[in-house]
C-alpha positions as MATLAB code, in Angstrom:
seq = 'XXXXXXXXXXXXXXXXXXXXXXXXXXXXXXXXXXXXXXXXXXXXXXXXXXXXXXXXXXXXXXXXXXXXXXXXXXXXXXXXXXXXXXXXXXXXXXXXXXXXXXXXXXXXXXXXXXXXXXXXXXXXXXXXXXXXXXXXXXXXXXXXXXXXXXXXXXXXXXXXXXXXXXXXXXXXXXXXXXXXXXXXXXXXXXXXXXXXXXXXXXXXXXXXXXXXXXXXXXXXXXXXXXXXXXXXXXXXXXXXXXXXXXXXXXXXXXXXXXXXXXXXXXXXXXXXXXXXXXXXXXXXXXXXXXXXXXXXXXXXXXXXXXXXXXXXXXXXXXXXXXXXXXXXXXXXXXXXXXXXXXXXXXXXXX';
ca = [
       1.127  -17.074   19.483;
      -1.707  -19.833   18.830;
      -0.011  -22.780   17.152;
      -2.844  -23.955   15.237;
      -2.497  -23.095   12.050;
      -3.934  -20.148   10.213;
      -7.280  -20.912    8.257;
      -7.083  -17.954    6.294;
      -3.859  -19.696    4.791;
      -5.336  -21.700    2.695;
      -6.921  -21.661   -0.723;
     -10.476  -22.456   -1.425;
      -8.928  -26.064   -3.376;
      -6.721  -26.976   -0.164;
     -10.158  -26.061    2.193;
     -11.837  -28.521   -0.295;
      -9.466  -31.042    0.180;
      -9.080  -30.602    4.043;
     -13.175  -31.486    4.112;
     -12.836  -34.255    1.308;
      -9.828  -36.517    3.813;
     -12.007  -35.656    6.470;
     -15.236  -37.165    5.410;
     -17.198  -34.080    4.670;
     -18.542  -32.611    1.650;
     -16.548  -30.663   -0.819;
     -19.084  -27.673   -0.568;
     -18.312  -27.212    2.727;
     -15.244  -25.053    1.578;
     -17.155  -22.849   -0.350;
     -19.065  -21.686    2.580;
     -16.337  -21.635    5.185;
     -13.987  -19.505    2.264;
     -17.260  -17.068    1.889;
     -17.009  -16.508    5.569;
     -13.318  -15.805    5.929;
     -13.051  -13.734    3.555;
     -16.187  -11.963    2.520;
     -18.410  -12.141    5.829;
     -14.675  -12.022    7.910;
     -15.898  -13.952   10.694;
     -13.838  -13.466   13.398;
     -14.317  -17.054   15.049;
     -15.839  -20.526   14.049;
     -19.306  -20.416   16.042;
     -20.000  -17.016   13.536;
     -20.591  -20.024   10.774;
     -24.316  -20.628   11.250;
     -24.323  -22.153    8.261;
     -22.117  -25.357    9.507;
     -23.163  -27.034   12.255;
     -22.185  -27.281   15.992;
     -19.891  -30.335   15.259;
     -18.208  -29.025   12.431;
     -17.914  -25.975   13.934;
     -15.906  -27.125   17.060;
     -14.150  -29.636   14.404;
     -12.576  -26.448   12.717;
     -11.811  -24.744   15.796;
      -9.966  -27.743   17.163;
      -7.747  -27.750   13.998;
      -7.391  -24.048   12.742;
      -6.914  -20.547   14.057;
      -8.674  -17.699   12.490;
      -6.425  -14.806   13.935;
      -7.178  -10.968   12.523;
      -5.030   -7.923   13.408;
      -6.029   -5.164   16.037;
      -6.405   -1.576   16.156;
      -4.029   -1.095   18.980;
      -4.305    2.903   18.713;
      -6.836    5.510   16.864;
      -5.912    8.913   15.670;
      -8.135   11.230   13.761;
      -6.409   14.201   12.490;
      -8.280   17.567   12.421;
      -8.740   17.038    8.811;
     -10.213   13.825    9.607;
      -7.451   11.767    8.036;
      -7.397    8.854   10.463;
      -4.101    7.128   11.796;
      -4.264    3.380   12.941;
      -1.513    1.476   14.613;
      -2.001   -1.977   13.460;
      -1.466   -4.619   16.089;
      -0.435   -7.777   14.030;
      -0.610  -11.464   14.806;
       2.481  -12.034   16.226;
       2.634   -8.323   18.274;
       4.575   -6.557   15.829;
       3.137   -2.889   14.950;
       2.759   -1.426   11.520;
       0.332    1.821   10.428;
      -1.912    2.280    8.269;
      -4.183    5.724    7.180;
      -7.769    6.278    6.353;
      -7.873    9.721    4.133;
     -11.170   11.351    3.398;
     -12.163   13.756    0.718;
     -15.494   15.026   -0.101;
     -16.141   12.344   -2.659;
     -14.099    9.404   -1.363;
     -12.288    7.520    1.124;
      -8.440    6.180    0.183;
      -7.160    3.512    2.325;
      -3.228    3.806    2.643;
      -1.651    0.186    3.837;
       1.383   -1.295    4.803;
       3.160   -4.148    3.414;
       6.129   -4.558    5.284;
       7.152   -4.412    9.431;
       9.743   -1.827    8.504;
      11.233   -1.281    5.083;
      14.249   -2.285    3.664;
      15.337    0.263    1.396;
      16.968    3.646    2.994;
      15.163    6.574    1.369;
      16.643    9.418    3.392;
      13.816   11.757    3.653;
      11.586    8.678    4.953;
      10.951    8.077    8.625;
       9.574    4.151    7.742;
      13.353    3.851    6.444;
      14.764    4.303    9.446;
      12.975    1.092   11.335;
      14.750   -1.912   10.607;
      12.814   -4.431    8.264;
      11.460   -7.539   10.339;
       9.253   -9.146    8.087;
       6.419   -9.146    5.309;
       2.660   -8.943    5.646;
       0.872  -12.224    5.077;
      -1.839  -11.928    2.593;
      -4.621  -11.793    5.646;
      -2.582   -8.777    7.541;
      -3.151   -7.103    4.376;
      -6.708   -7.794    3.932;
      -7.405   -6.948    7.719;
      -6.117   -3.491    6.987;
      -8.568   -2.726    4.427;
     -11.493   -4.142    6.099;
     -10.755   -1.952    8.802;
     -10.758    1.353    7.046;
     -14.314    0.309    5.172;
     -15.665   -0.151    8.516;
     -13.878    3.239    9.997;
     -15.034    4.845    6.397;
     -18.512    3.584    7.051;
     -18.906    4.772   10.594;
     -16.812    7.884   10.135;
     -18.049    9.257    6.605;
     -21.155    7.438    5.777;
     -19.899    5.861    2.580;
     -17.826    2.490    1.745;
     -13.883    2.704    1.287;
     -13.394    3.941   -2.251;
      -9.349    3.213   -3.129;
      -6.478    1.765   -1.157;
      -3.150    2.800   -2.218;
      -0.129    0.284   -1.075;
       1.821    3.723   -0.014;
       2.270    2.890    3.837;
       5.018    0.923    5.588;
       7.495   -1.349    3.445;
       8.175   -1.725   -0.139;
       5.000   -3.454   -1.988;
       7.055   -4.952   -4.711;
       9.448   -6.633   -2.385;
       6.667   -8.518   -0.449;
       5.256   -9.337   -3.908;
       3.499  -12.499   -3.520;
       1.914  -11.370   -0.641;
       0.433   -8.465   -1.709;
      -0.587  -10.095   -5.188;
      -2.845  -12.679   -3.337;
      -4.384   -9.597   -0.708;
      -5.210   -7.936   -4.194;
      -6.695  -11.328   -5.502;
      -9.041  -11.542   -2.458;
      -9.636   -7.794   -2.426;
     -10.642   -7.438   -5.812;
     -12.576  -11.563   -5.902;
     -16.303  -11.885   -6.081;
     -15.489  -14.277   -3.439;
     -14.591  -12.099   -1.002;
     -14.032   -8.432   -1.021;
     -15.147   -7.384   -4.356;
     -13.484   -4.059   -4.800;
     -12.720   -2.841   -8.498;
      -8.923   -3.509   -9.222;
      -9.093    0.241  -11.009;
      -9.224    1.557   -7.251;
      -6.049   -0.141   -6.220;
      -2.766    1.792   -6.597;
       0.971    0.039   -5.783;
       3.844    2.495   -5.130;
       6.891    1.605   -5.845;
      10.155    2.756   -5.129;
      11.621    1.559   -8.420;
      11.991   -2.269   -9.001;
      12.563   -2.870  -12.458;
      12.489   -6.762  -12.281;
       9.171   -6.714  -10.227;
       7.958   -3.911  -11.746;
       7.751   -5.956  -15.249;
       6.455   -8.864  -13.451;
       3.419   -7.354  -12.309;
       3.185   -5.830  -16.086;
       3.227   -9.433  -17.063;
       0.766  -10.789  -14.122;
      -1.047   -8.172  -14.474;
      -3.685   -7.790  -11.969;
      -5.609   -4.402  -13.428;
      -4.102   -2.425  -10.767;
      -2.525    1.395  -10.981;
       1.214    1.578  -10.680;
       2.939    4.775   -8.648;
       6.434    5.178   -8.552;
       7.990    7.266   -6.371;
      10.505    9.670   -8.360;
      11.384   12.258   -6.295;
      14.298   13.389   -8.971;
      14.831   12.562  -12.448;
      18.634   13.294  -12.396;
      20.551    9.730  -11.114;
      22.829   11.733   -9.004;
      20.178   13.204   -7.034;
      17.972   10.101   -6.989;
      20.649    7.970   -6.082;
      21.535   10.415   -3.060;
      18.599   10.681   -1.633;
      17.330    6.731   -2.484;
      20.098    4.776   -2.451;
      18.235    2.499   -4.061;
      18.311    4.207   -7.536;
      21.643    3.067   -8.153;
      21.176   -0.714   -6.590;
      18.427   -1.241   -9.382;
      20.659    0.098  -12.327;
      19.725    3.292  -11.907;
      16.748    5.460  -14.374;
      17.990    4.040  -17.662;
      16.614    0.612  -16.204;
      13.841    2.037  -14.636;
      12.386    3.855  -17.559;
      12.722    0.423  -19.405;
      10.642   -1.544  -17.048;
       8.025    1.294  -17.195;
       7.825    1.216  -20.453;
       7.754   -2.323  -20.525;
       4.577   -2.034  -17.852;
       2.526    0.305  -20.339;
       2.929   -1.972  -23.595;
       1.635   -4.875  -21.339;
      -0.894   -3.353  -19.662;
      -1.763    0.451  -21.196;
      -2.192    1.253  -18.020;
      -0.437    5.339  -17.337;
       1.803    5.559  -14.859;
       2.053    8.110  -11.768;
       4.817    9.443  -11.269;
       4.957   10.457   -6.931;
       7.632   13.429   -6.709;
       8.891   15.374   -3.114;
       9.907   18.753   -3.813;
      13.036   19.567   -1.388;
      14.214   22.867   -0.453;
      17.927   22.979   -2.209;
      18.354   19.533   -3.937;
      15.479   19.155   -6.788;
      13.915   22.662   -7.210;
      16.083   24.038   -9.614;
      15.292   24.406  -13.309;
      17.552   21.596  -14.352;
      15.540   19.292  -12.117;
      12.151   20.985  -13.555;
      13.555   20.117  -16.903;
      14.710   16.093  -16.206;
      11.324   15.518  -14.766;
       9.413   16.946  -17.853;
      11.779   15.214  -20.189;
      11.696   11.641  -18.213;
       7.638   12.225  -17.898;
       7.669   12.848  -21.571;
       9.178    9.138  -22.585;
       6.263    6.791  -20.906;
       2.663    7.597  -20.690;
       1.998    9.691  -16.861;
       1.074   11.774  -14.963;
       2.719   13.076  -12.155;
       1.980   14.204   -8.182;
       3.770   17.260   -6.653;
       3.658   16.664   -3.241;
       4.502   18.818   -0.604;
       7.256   17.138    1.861;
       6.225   16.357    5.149;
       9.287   17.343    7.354;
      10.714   14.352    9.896;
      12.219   14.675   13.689;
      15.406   15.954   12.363;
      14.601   17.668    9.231;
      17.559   20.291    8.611;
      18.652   18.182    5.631;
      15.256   18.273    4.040;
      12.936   21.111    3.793;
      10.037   21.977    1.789;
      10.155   23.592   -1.189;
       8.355   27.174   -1.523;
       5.672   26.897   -3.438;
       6.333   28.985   -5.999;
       8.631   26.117   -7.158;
       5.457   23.785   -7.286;
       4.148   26.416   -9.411;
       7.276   26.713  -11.855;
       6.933   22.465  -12.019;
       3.332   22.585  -12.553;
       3.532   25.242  -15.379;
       6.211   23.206  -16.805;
       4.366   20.282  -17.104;
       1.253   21.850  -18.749;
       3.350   22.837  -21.189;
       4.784   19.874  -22.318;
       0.914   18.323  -22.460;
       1.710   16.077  -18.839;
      -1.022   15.992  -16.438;
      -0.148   17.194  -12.733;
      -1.340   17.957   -9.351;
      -0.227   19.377   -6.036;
      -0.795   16.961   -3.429;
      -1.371   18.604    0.003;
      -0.330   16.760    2.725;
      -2.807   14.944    4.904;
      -2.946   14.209    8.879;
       0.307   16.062    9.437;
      -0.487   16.897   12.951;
      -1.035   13.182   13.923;
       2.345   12.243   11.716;
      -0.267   10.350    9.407;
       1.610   12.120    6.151;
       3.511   10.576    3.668;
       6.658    9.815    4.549;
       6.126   10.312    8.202;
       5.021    6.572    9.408;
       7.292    5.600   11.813;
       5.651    3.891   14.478;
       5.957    7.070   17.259;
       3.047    6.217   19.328;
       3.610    5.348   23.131;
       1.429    1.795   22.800;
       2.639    1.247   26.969;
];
């Protein structure tokens, strides 16, 4: 790994004051911040704006290092799969999904994931570490470039849905959404931003509090703590859906901002009537909508099998009734294991 330190570590003020102790002039951080993060200038000679001297002054001191696209997949329904080569080797994945009106940019947060949802390959790959802020970026500027050359148009939304738990690397991804949403840099509409979550009350009211004008997902999956709690252990860890209805209603008085509500529908465990009926009644108590997705089976998928769709239907109905919004979500990039739930890091990168 280079040891000079990152660049794209610091904040416009501490580029400011770098230049000020070294003689030059405070503006100089302005334009070297502009092309980090909105030109993302790969190296110090792209800075035509600086010259020569300063240039090789900043590449004596500071690294600019940017992740690589170590491996390209393009589904036959042109959902894209990249496996993200980071700074320091590691490999996370990230997704590029394409309707006929947009692009959606899925990222990763974590190297791994900490939490052990059982139906979720990413579970099963031990945590090693957060995304820096940059790592973050990187993967969005990628899939605008792949979304430009690919379907003509800019990237239109990133959803934090891909490897790792978002509100556990939480300052992280608060200062990626900073520079993804800043005039500065990236510019993207907050609005077009969505953070799954798996349930973290604390964090969860935190970012109601911070709020930075992003969309908040949570990823149900059953609305009966037994059932949650068996299948995401973590249900119980965080107090279980007394405490996460609390910090979701807590989120929409701060912000007004309605929540999704992400929900698998397994074969045997949640498509019952009584687990039609706890989702309609939990939807009922905050502001939401709610996804039915259709589960994208893993390696060893006996335990968990997708629902028949009639049981979508029974859900969907339900929902309508009780005046909650809903769609079936159709899985994506299945055949390149680019689906939700399925990002485990398979690819032979020898």
């Amino acid at each position: 790994m280079n040891k000079k330190p990152n660049i794209r570590s610091l904040s416009e003020e501490e580029l400011k004051d770098f230049f000020v102790k070294h003689g030059e002039k405070p503006f100089r951080a302005k334009q070297v911040y502009e092309w980090l993060w909105k030109k993302n200038a790969r190296n110090f000679d792209e800075m035509t704006n600086l010259s020569k001297d300063l240039r090789t002054f900043l590449d004596k001191h500071f690294s600019i290092p940017h992740i690589k696209i170590k491996h390209f997949q393009r589904s036959s329904d042109g959902t894209i799969k990249n496996a993200v080569n980071l700074q320091d080797n590691l490999i996370v994945e990230s997704v590029l999904i394409p309707t006929d009106t947009r692009t959606t940019a899925c990222v990763s947060s974590q190297v791994g994931c900490s939490l052990d949802c059982k139906f979720c390959a990413t579970a099963r790959l031990k945590r090693m570490r957060n995304l820096s802020p940059d790592e973050i970026v990187d993967q969005v500027v990628e899939a605008d470039l792949q979304s430009k050359e690919y379907y003509g148009h800019p990237l239109s939304n990133i959803v934090f849905m891909g490897m790792g738990e978002p509100l556990l690397n939480y300052d992280n991804v608060m200062s990626a959404i900073e520079k993804i949403t800043s005039d500065k840099a990236l510019g993207m509409s907050p609005r077009r931003i969505t953070v799954s979550t798996s349930g973290i009350p604390k964090m969860i009211r935190k970012m109601a509090d911070d709020n930075p004008r992003v969309k908040l997902a949570v990823s149900l999956h059953s609305a009966i703590d037994d059932i949650r709690t068996e299948i995401m252990p973590v249900n119980a860890r965080q107090g279980g859906l007394k405490e996460l209805l609390k910090a979701l209603q807590y989120w929409y008085d701060k912000t007004k901002s309605r929540i999704t509500f992400e929900y698998l529908v397994f074969k045997g465990i949640n498509d019952d009537e009584r687990s039609i009926k706890a989702l309609v009644d939990f939807a009922k108590k905050v502001p939401s909508k709610v996804n039915l997705i259709e589960y994208n089976p893993i390696d060893d998928s006996d335990r968990f099998q997708q629902a028949d769709d009639k049981v979508l239907d029974k859900y969907q109905q339900a929902l309508k009734e009780a005046g909650i919004i809903s769609t079936v979500r159709r899985s994506r990039g299945k055949d390149i294991d680019a689906a939700c739930g399925q990002l485990a890091n398979k690819i032979n990168l020898d």
